[in-house]
VEXVEXZA-129874 format. One line per field, with one value per residue (C-alpha): residue in three letters; x, y, z; residue number from 1. Coordinates in steps of 0.02 Angstrom, whole numbers. Each point is the difference from the previous one (the first is absolute). Example, Ala and Ser with C-alpha at 12.3 -4.5 7.8 and 13.67 -1.06 7.14 Angstrom:
BEGIN
kese <- c(ALA, SER) $
X <- c(615, 69) $
Y <- c(-225, 172) $
Z <- c(390, -33) $
zadren <- c(1, 2) $
//
This chain:
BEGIN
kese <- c(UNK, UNK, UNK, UNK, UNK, UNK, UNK, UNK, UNK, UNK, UNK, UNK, UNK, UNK, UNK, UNK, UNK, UNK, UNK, UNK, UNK, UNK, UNK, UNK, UNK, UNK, UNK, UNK, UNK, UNK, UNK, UNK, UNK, UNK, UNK, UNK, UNK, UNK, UNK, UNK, UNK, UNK, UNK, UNK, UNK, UNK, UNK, UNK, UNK, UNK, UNK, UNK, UNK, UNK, UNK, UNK, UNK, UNK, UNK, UNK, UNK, UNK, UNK, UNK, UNK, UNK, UNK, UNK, UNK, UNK, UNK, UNK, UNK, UNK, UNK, UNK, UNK, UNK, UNK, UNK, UNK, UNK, UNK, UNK, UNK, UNK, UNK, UNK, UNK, UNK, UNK, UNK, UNK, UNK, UNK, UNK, UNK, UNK, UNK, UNK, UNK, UNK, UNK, UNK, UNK, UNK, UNK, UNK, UNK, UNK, UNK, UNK, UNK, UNK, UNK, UNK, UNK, UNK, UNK, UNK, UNK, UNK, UNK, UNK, UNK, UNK, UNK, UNK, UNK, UNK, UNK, UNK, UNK, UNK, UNK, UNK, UNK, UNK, UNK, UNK, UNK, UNK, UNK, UNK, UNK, UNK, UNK, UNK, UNK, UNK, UNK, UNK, UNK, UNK, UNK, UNK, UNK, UNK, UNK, UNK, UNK, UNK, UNK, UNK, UNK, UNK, UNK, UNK, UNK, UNK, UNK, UNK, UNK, UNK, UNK, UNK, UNK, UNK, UNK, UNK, UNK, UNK, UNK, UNK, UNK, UNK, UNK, UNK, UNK, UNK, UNK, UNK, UNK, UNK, UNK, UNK, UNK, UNK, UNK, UNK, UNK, UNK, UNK, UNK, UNK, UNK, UNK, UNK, UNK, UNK, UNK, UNK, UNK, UNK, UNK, UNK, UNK, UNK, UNK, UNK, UNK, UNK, UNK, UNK, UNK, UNK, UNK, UNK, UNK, UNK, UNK, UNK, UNK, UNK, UNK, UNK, UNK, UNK, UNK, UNK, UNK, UNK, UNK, UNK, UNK, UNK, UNK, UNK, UNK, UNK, UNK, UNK, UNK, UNK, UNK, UNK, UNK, UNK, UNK, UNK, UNK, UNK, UNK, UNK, UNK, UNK, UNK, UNK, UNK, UNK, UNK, UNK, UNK, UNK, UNK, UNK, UNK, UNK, UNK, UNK, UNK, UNK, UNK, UNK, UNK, UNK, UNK, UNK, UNK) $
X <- c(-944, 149, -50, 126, -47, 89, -15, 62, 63, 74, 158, 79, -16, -77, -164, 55, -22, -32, -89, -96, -50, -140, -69, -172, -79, 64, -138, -81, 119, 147, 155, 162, 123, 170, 107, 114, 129, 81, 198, 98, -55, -141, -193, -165, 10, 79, -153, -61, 155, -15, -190, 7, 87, -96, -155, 80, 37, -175, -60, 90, -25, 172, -50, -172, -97, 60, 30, 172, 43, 147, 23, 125, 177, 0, 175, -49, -30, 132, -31, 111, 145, 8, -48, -186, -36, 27, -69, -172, -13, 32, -162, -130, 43, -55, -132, -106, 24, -17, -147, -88, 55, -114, -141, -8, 40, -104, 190, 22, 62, 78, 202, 0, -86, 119, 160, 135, 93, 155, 136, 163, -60, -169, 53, 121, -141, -103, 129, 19, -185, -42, 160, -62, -184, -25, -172, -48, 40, 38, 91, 106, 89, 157, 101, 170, -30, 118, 82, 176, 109, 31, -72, 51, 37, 199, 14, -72, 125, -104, 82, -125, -128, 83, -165, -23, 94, 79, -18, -197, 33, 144, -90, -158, 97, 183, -13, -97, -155, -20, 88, -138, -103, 69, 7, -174, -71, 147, -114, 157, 28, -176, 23, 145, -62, -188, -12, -146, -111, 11, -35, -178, 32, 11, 161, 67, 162, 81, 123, 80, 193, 54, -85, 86, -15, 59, -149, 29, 126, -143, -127, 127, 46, -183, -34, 157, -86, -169, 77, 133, -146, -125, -121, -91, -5, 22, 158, 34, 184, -49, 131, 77, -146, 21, -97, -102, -32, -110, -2, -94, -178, 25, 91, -161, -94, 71, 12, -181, -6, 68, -132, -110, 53, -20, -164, -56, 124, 12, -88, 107, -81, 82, 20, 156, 106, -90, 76, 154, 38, -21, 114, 126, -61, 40, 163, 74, -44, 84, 142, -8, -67) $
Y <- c(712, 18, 1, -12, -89, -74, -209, -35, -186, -96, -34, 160, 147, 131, 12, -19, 131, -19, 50, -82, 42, -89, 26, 120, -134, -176, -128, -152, -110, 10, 65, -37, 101, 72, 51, 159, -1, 183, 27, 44, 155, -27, 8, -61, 168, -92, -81, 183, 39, -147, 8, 50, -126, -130, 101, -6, -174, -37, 121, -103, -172, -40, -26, -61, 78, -39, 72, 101, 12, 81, -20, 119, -132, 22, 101, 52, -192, 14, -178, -115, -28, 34, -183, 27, 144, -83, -151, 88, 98, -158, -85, 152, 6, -169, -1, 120, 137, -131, -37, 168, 69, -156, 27, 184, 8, -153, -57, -169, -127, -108, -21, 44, 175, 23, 95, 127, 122, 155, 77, -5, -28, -27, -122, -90, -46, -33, -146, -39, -42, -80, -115, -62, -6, -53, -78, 154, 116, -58, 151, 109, 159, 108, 137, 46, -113, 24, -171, -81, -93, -140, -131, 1, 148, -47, 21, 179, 160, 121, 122, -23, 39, 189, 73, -99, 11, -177, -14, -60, -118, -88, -5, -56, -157, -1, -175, -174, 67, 143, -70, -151, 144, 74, -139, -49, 171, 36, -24, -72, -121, -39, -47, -108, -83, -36, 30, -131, 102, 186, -106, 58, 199, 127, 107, 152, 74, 169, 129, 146, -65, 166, 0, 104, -114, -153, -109, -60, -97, -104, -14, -59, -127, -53, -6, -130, -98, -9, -40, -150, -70, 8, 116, 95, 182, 149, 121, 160, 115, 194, 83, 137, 3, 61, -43, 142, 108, 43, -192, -68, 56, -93, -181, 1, 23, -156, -95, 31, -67, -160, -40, 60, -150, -130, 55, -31, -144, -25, -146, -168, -31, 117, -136, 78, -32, -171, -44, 89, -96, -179, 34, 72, -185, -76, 53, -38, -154, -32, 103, -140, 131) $
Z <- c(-60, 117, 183, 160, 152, 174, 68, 163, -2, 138, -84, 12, 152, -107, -122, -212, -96, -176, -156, -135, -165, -84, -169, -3, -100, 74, -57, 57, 38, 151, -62, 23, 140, -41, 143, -67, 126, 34, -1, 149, 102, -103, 71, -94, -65, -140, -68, -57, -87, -118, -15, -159, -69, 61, -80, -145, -8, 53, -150, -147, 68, 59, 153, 83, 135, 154, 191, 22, 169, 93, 155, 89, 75, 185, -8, 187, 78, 152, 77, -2, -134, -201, -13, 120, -111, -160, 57, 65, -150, -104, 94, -12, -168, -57, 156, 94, -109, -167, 87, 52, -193, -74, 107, -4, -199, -58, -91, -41, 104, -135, 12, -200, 26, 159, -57, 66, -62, 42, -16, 97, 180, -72, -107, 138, 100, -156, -28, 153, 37, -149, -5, 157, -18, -192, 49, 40, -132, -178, -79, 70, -112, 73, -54, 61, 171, 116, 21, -25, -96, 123, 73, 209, 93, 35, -183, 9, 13, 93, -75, -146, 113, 10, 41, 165, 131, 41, 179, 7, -169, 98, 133, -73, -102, 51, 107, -39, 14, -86, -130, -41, 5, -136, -104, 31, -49, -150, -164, -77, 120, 10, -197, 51, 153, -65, -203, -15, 107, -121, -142, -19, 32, -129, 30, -78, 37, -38, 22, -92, -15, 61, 155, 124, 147, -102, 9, -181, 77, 116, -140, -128, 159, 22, -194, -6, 125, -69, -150, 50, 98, -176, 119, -169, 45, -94, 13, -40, 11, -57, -71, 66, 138, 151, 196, -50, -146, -139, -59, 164, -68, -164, 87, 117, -126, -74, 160, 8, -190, 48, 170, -130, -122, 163, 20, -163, -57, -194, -88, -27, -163, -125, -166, -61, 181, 28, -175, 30, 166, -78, -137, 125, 107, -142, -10, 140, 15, -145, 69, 140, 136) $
zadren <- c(1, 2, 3, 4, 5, 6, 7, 8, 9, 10, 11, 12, 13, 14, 15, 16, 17, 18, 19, 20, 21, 22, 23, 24, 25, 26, 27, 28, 29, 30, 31, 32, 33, 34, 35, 36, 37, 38, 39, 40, 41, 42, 43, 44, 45, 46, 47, 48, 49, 50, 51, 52, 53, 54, 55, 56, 57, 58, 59, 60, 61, 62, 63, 64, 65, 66, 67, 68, 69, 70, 71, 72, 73, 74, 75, 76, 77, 78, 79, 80, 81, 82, 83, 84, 85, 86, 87, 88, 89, 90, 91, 92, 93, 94, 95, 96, 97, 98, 99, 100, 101, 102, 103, 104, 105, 106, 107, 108, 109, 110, 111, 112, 113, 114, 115, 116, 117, 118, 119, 120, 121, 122, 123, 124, 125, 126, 127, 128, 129, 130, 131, 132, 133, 134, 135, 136, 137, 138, 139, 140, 141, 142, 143, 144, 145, 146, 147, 148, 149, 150, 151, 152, 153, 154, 155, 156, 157, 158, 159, 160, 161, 162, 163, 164, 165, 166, 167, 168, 169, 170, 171, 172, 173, 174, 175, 176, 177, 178, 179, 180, 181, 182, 183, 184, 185, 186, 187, 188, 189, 190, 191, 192, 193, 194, 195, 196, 197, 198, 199, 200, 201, 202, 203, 204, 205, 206, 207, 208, 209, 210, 211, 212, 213, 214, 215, 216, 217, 218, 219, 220, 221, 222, 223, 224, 225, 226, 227, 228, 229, 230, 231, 232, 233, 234, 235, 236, 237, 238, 239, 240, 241, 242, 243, 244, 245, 246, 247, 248, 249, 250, 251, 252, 253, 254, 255, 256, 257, 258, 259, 260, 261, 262, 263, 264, 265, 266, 267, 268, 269, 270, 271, 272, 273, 274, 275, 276, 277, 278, 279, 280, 281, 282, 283, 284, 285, 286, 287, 288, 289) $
//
């Protein structure tokens, strides 16, 4: 059941609109909430479009019953800087609007059954929020998100930002400032800076390697970070994909797959790998590991 609906919070000037789709036949017990983030110039409109294949996944058990919910980005928030909108965005996410979602849906409350998902934009704040609030969510999915392959803003060329003008970025995080703003909300840097704290959250990464705005380049950056810093996550380059396509249906469909997998986390007990992993034990300690 897909229904739309508006929540005025006091974190941002104007009312949220967003939709959410629910399964017709949810059960007893509260289920879990996804956030499906929309790309840029994007509007909860979004959550209709990939209905389906949430349906679908629901249909052959790769993915539980849960609350989808997209809420439309506040593109038209004029007050105050790029920062204040980010920032206010960044708080009704994970607050009044987590909130008002749980009570009027009946989700979950649980951090495991909290989880975020998107692509490009979508998936930069879906980063971005759960990077910094990993008590709150514990899995977070993205495809294509738009973020970079470094870790301050001096080390950026805005040039790769080609489809922004440069004026309001400089602006925004050319001096002291801006620029510890950056790094605080820069999912790579957060990896860097404070690795201990994402070791709990379920992370998937991808991006087709032939992705027109170059964002490969960011999630192969981020990947390397997770990695160096032993952060388990799982990472994905699609080739010959591009930022959009005919091969975005089938990746969310997988991204879904995988929130799927941390909702229903595989037994520990399987004889053959328990047996397997004390010979390999073995091993190295005799190896001297």
């Amino acid at each position: 059941m897909l229904t739309q609906a508006s929540f005025s919070c006091s974190e941002l000037v104007n009312p949220v609109e967003y939709a959410a789709l629910r399964p017709d036949a949810p059960g007893d017990l509260p289920l879990p909430l996804l956030y499906v983030m929309h790309g840029g110039g994007g509007s909860r409109e979004y959550l209709q479009r990939v209905a389906p294949i949430l349906e679908r996944c629901w249909a052959d058990g790769s993915l539980p019953p849960l609350i989808a919910v997209t809420p439309t980005a506040p593109n038209d928030e004029v007050i105050g800087s790029i920062r204040d909108a980010e920032d206010r965005w960044e708080v009704a996410l994970i607050g009044s609007l987590l909130t008002h979602l749980r009570s009027t849906f009946g989700a979950s409350p649980a951090r495991e059954h909290t989880m975020i998902c998107g692509p490009s934009m979508g998936g930069r704040t879906s980063l971005r929020v759960a990077f910094k609030h990993p008590d709150v969510f514990g899995a977070v999915a993205v495809l294509a998100p738009g973020i970079q392959p470094v870790i301050d803003f001096a080390e950026l060329d805005p040039r790769e930002l080609f489809w922004l003008r440069p004026e309001p970025l400089i602006a925004a995080y050319g001096n002291a400032e801006g620029a510890a703003h950056w790094r605080a909300n820069n999912p790579a840097a957060i990896v860097r800076d404070h690795p201990d704290r994402l070791r709990g959250l379920a992370v998937y990464l991808e991006c087709g390697d032939a992705d027109s705005f170059g964002n490969h380049r960011g999630v192969e950056f981020l990947h390397r970070e997770l990695f160096d810093h032993q952060l388990s996550h799982e990472y994905r380059l699609v080739r010959g994909a591009d930022h959009l396509g005919p091969s975005l249906p089938e990746r969310f469909r997988d991204a879904l797959v995988f929130l799927g997998k941390t909702l229903r986390p595989p037994a520990d007990g399987d004889p053959q790998l328990v047996a397997f992993r004390a010979r390999v034990a073995a091993m190295r300690a005799a190896a001297g590991l």
